[in-house]
N, C-alpha and C positions, 0 to 999 in steps of 0.2 A: 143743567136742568134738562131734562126731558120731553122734548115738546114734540104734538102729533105731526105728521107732514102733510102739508098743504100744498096745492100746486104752487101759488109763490116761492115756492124753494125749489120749485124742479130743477133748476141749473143748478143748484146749490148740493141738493141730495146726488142729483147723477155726477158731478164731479166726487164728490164723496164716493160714494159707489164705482167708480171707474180705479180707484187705489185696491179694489179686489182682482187677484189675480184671472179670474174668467170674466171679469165685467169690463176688459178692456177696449170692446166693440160697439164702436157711438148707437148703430142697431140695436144690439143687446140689450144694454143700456134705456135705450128709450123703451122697448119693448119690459125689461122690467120693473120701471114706473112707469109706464101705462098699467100695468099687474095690481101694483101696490093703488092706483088712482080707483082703480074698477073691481076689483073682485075686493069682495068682503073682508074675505078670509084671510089676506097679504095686510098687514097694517107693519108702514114706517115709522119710525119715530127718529128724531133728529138732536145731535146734543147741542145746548146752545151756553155758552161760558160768556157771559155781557155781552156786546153786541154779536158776537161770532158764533158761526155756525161750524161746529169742528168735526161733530162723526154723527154717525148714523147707524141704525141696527134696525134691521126686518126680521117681521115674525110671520108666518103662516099657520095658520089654524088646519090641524088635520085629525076631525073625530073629537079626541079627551088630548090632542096635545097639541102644544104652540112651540114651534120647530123655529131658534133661530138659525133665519139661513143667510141673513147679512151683518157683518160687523166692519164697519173701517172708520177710521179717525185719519183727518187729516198729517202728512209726513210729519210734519214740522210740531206736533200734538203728541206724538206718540213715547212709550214709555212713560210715562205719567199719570198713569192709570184712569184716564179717561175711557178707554174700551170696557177693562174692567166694572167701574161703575154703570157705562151703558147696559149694561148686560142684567146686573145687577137688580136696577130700579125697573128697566124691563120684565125680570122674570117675577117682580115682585107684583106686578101692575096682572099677570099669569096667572101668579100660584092660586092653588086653590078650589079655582075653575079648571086648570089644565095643569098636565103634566110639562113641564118646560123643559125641551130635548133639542139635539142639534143637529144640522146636517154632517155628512163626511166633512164636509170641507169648515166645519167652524167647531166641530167637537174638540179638540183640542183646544183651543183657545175659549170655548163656552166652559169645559172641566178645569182649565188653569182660573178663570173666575170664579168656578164655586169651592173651590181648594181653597182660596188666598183670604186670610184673614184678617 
């Protein structure tokens, strides 16, 4: 299920978020929820499978589109199509209002989710 992020999850989303390749710096990290916390336009959302919190996808609003620019699922979560669905119910929560596009670094894996049937 797809729940919005709340500061109670900030240890929770920045470990999440630290499993992206450029988000490995505890600074970075804290400086991009603080992003998500404060500007409008950045909305997190967090997957939550019973009680656990497994992955997480951010979107930025820019103009007519909503740019995922974060996806990771915890290790021990992965292949199983949890990103997939993240992505999914995200662009669905989008469409409509915005065109839902990716960045370099998540187009790949945002075009392998709207491929897969």
């Amino acid at each position: 299920m797809l729940i919005r992020f709340k500061k109670s999850f900030e240890k929770i989303a920045m470990g999440l978020l630290s499993f992206m390749p450029e988000s490995k710096d505890v600074k970075k990290l804290q400086d991009i929820i603080k992003e998500y916390e404060s500007n409008k336009d950045w909305h997190l959302y967090l997957w939550k499978e019973g009680e656990d919190i497994i992955g997480a996808v951010g979107l930025r609003i820019e103009g007519r589109d909503a740019i995922v620019q974060h996806v990771s699922v915890n290790p021990s979560h992965r292949n199983s199509g949890i990103g997939k669905e993240m992505v999914k119910k995200a662009t669905e929560k989008y469409q409509g209002a915005y065109a839902v596009c990716a960045t370099e670094e998540t187009e790949a894996f945002v075009e392998k989710c709207s491929s897969a049937k």
